[in-house]
C-alpha positions in Angstrom: -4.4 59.0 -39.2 -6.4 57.9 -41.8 -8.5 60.1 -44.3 -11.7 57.3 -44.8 -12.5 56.9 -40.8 -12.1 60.9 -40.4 -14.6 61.2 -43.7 -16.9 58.8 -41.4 -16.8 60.7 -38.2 -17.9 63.9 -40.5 -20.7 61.7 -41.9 -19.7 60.1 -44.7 -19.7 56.7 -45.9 -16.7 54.6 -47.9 -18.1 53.9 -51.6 -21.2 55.6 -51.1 -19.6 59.4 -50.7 -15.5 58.7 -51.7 -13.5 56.3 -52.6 -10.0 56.4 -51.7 -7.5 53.9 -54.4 -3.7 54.1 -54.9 -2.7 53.6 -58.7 0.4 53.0 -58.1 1.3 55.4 -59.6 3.4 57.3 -57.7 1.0 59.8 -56.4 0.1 58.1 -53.4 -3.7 57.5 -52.0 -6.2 59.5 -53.8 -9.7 60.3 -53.5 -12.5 60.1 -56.0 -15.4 62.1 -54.3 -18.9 60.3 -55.1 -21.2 62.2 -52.6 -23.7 65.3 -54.1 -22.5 67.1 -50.7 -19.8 69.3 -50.8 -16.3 67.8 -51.0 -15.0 68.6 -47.3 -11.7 70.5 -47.4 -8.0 69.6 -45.8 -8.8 71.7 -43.0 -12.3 69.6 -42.4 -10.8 66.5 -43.0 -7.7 67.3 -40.3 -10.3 68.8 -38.1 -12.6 65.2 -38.8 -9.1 62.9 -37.7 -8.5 64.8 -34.6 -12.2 64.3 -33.2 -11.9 60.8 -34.3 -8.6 60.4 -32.4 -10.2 61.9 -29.5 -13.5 59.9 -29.6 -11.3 56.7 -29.3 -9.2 57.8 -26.5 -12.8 58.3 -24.8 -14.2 55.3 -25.4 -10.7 53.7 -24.2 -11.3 55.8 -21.1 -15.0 54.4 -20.7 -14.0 50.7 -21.0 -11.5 51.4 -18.3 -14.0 53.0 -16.3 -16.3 49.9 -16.4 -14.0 47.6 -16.4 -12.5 49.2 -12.8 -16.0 49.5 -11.3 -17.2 45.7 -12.2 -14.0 44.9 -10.1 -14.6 47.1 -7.9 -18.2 44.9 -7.4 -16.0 41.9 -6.3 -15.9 40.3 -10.5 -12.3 39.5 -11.2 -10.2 40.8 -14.4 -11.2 37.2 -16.5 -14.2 37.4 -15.3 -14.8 40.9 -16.5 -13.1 39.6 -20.0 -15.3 36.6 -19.9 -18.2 38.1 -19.5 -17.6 41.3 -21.7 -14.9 41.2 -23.7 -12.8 43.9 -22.1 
């Protein structure tokens, strides 16, 4: 999961609060923290990527429900994608 869209669903924004950049060398992905807030810790962070995990399977779930009750108002599957994308 990734550390920048967990820092976003805590609040933050990419190059305005952290910056995440590999060097290359051999450290992997690190963070340069930018924001005068308080860095957020591992277990914020891991906390931030699990309610962003779960806010996608919901809005998954929400398509789905749409999707199922414009067909279920007679439009057809391309005509649901058509019209909305989904």
């Amino acid at each position: 999961m990734s550390t920048a869209k967990a820092l976003k669903h805590l609040g933050f924004e990419s190059l305005v609060d952290f910056r995440l950049y590999d060097n290359r060398d051999g450290k992997g992905i690190q963070m340069e923290w930018l924001s005068n807030q308080p860095q957020p810790s591992e277990a914020e962070i891991a906390t931030g990527q699990v309610a962003w995990g779960a806010a996608q399977v919901a809005k998954q779930d929400r398509l789905a429900s749409v999707k199922s009750k414009l067909e279920s108002l007679g439009l057809t599957t391309e005509e649901v994608q058509d019209a909305f994308g989904i």
